[in-house]
Every structure is written in structure tokens, then in C-alpha cells.
C-alpha positions, 0 to 999 in steps of 0.5 A: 541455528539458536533459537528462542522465544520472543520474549527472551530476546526482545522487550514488547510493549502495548501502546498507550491506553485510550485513558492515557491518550485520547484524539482530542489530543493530537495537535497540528504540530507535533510528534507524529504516533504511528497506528496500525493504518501506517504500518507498510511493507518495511516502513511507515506510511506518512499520509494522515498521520497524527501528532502529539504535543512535547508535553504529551510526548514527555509525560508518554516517554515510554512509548517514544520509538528508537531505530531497530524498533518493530511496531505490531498491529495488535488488532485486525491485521495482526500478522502486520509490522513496520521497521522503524529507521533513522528517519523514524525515530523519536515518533511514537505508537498507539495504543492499537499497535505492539513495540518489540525492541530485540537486545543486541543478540538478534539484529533488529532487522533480521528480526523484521525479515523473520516476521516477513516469513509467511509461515511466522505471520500464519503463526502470529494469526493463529495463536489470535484471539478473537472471531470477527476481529483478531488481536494480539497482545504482549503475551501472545507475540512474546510466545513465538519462537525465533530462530535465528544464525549467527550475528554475522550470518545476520547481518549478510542475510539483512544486507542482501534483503535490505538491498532490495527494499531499499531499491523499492524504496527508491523507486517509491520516493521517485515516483512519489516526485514524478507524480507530484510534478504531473499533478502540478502540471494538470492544476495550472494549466486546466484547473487554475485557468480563469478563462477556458482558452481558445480552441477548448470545450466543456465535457465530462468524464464519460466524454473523454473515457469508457468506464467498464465495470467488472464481472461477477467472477465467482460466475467465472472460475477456471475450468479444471484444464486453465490455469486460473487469472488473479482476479483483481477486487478492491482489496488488490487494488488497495495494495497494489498487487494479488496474493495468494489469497486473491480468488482465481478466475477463467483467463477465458473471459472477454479480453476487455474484463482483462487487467494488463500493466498500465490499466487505470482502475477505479474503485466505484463502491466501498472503498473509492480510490483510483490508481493505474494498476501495476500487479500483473496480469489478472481478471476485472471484478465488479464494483471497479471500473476499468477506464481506457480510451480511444482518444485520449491518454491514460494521463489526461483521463486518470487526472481527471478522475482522480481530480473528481475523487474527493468529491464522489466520496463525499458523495458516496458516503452521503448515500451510504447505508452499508456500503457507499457508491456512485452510479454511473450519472455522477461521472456524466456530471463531472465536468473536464476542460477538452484542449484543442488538439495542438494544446493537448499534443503540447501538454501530452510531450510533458505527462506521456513520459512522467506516467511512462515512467512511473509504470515502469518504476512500478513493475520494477518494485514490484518484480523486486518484491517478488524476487525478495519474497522468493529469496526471503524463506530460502536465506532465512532457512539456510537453504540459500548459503551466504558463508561467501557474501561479503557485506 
């Protein structure tokens, strides 16, 4: 196993400088610049993103990323890093962000999956400076050390762990379609209508679903003879899934305060989003709804609420003073178009198998993740022998 420091075997640049490029530059269309909010796992994340003219993009040359590239966070989430592939090259970086380019010693994403190692990321948050908000810079990240096999042993190792992304991947951009479809649906036929049809009825959101909201789980901890629930907050439920650092709660609480796969929940206060939770079983803190009904689908309810979103964030940040919310009055507001029964069972035979599947894609994902998580520091340590994989 070779070892080296990261600068030794990579070139790490810092994005450009606030002087060198300011917002009231991005344009419309352009070359999108990657910042930390788009850094996910593997990948960028394409919502939001801002874009550079040519002009800029010339007169920036340095920054322009190339396939192998690794884009840092060089603040706040510093552990943080995306791939950059095929379809990501020629973008270009921000200034809060780091490039590593390794040189043809280290394969680029065998270097990736290292930074994916937990004991490198708990390096890469200790040696930042800074109490309330972290950063790193090029000499800091230059300061890691590497260790890494030989390039064929690389290259098994990144074959069996890119095996595994690439399914997640998958899997995202089909769900990503499954849900583009169920949006396009819900907009023609109860958003588009000019006439409410014969049969339907005027209700709001509180007429189709309960909202219940969560426990104050430090009330809650497990007793010494439980084996502690996740507990799912805003933080969970913005990245999809609890870690290690999710708190534990009592698996002794009320059934109903219980998140299980296939859960809508919605985030009422700070951060307000909605999603169907697809972690793992895990306990229901305050602050988040968990919206179920009796009467109707989970589809019928979660496009309801997610059609009303814009607007309760709007309405929450018009409240805010340090953390913004709705009270429950606003989701007795938010109007719904009921169908009559045969409509809702006809439009229900189209959604029921589109979010069937999109849970079913995401438990998937999810359960592959764990699997490469697992796999990640035994391949990258040795302890997983790879000399008989052929790739």
C-alpha cells in the first residue's frame, strides 16, 4: 500500500475570489458553477444552479472542471466532495468550493471513494479551522495522507463501488421521471380545470389528511435495556436518511409518532419541505408532520401538500424572526378539489403504481447504499480481497 500526502499526488485549487466573480454576474444561459449547495453523494446536484457567460468562462479558464476532477466544500460541510464525470465537464467552481485534480498515479475515483471513508472525512473535519463555521483551504486538504494499491487493484476496487452508485443513480433518474409524470398528471386534471366537474367539492388539506406533529424526543430517550429508534428531524429528513449522528429515541413511544417506509412528512418549521420518507424505521420528532389518512391515498394528500409548499414558505418566511413556520390554520386554508368516488378510483389506477414504485426505487437506493457503505472501508483497507475480480 503506497502512501502519500494529497499534495504530492494531486493539484488542489480554491475557487475564485468574490473580486474575481460576483452574483450580479451569473446569466440565464450559460456554464453552470458548481457551489457547495450542489455537492451529493458522487455527483452534483443540478437544481438552482447558476451559470457564467463564455466571456467569464474564458477569462476564468482556471476554474473550468475536467472529468476526474473532485470539487470540495472549503466551508461548512468541509468533509463534503462530489465526482465530476462526463456529463459534468467543462462546468466550473465557486469560490467556496476546493478542486483536487490527482495525476495519473491515483485513479481519480479511487480518490473519491477514499474521501468517502469516514475515518478521512473525521480527518478532514479535524484539521479545520474555525468554531462556528468550519473551512478548509489548499494547504489543509493538501496535508491528508493517501494510501492507496496498486492502479490495478484501484481500478477493481472503483469497478465494484461504481457498480453500486451507478444502480442508485439509475434509480434516481427513474424516479426522478416516475415523479415528473405524477406531477403532470395531478396539474391536468385538478390544477388546470377551469370548472370543478360534476360530482367534486371544494375542501382543504385538513378535509383530506391528519397532520400530526412530532414528540419532543429528548423526553424520550431509550430505557438502558432498548435498543434506541433513529429519531427522524429536519436534518434526516432533508437528506433522506438517519446516520450515526441521528439522536436515538425510546421504540417504546405511541405507535402513531412511529415513521415506517412509504410515510409522507412534512417539515412545518425552519427548513419547510415535504417528501414520503424512505430511511428506515425511526421515531417522529417535533416540528414535522406526519400526514396519513384514512380515506384517501398517500398520492392524493402528498401532491396536495407539495402543491401548497411555495406558498407556506412564502408565508413563513414573511413570519420569521429566527426560524420561520406555519401554524396549523394555514393548512385549513389551503384549498383541494375532492373528486367524486369513480373519478378518484380512475385517476387513483394512474398515481397508485407511480409512487408504488418510486418507494420501492428508494428502499432500493437506499439499502444499496448501506451495502456500499459497508463494503467501502473493507475494499479500501485490503480486508476485502479483490486480486480474483475481474473487471
Amino acid at each position: 500500500m503506497n502512501r502519500h500526502f494529497l499534495r504530492d499526488i494531486a493539484d488542489i485549487q480554491t475557487g475564485p475570489f468574490g473580486s474575481q466573480l460576483h452574483k450580479e454576474d451569473y446569466v440565464d444561459i450559460g456554464t453552470p458553477i458548481v457551489t457547495v449547495e450542489h455537492l451529493g453523494n458522487r455527483v452534483f446536484t443540478e437544481q438552482n444552479l447558476p451559470k457564467v457567460s463564455d466571456e467569464d468562462k474564458a477569462r476564468l479558464s482556471k476554474y473550468v472542471l475536467k472529468e476526474g476532477d473532485i470539487v470540495f466544500s472549503r466551508v461548512g460541510s468541509v468533509d463534503r466532495c462530489s465526482y465530476v464525470d462526463a456529463a459534468h465537464d467543462g462546468w466550473m467552481f465557486s469560490g467556496r468550493c476546493l478542486r483536487v485534480r490527482p495525476n495519473t498515479e491515483v485513479d481519480p475515483l479511487y480518490l473519491y471513494y477514499f474521501f468517502c471513508l469516514e475515518d478521512t472525512k473525521q480527518f478532514v473535519r479535524n484539521i479545520a479551522v474555525g468554531a462556528t463555521m468550519p473551512s478548509i483551504n489548499t494547504k489543509l486538504l493538501g496535508e491528508v495522507e493517501v494510501a492507496y494499491p496498486s492502479q490495478t487493484e484501484q481500478q477493481k476496487i472503483v469497478a465494484l463501488l461504481s457498480a453500486l452508485d451507478d444502480k442508485i443513480e439509475i434509480n434516481q433518474k427513474i424516479n426522478d421521471n416516475l415523479y415528473a409524470q405524477a406531477k403532470a398528471i395531478f396539474a391536468q386534471r385538478f390544477i388546470g380545470i377551469e370548472t370543478i366537474p360534476d360530482g367534486w367539492k371544494k375542501g382543504n388539506l385538513l378535509d383530506i389528511a391528519n397532520y400530526l406533529n412530532g414528540l419532543a424526543m429528548q423526553k424520550f430517550r431509550p430505557r438502558d435495556d432498548e435498543v434506541g429508534l433513529p429519531v427522524l428531524k429536519i436534518k434526516e429528513l432533508r437528506q433522506g436518511s438517519c446516520d450515526v449522528s441521528s439522536e436515538l429515541c425510546s421504540p417504546s413511544i405511541k405507535p402513531e409518532y412511529i415513521v415506517h417506509d412509504g410515510d409522507v412528512i412534512f417539515s412545518w418549521s425552519g427548513s419547510l419541505l415535504v417528501d414520503i420518507w424512505c430511511g428506515g424505521t425511526c421515531g417522529l420528532n417535533q416540528h414535522l408532520f406526519k400526514v396519513t389518512s384514512e380515506t384517501y391515498d398517500q398520492w392524493f394528500y402528498y401532491l396536495w401538500t407539495a402543491h401548497h409548499l411555495e406558498r407556506f414558505i412564502a408565508i413563513a418566511a414573511d413570519k420569521a424572526t429566527t426560524m420561520g413556520h406555519i401554524k396549523r390554520g394555514e393548512l385549513e386554508k389551503a384549498e383541494v378539489l375532492i373528486p367524486s368516488e369513480k373519478d378518484y378510483k380512475e385517476i387513483s389506477s394512474l398515481m397508485n403504481p407511480l409512487f408504488n414504485l418510486i418507494i420501492a426505487n428508494r428502499i432500493e437506493a437506499r439499502k444499496l447504499t448501506e451495502l456500499r457503505d459497508e463494503l467501502l472501508p473493507k475494499l479500501m483497507s485490503g480486508e476485502i480481497d479483490v486480486s480474483e475480480v475481474s473487471v
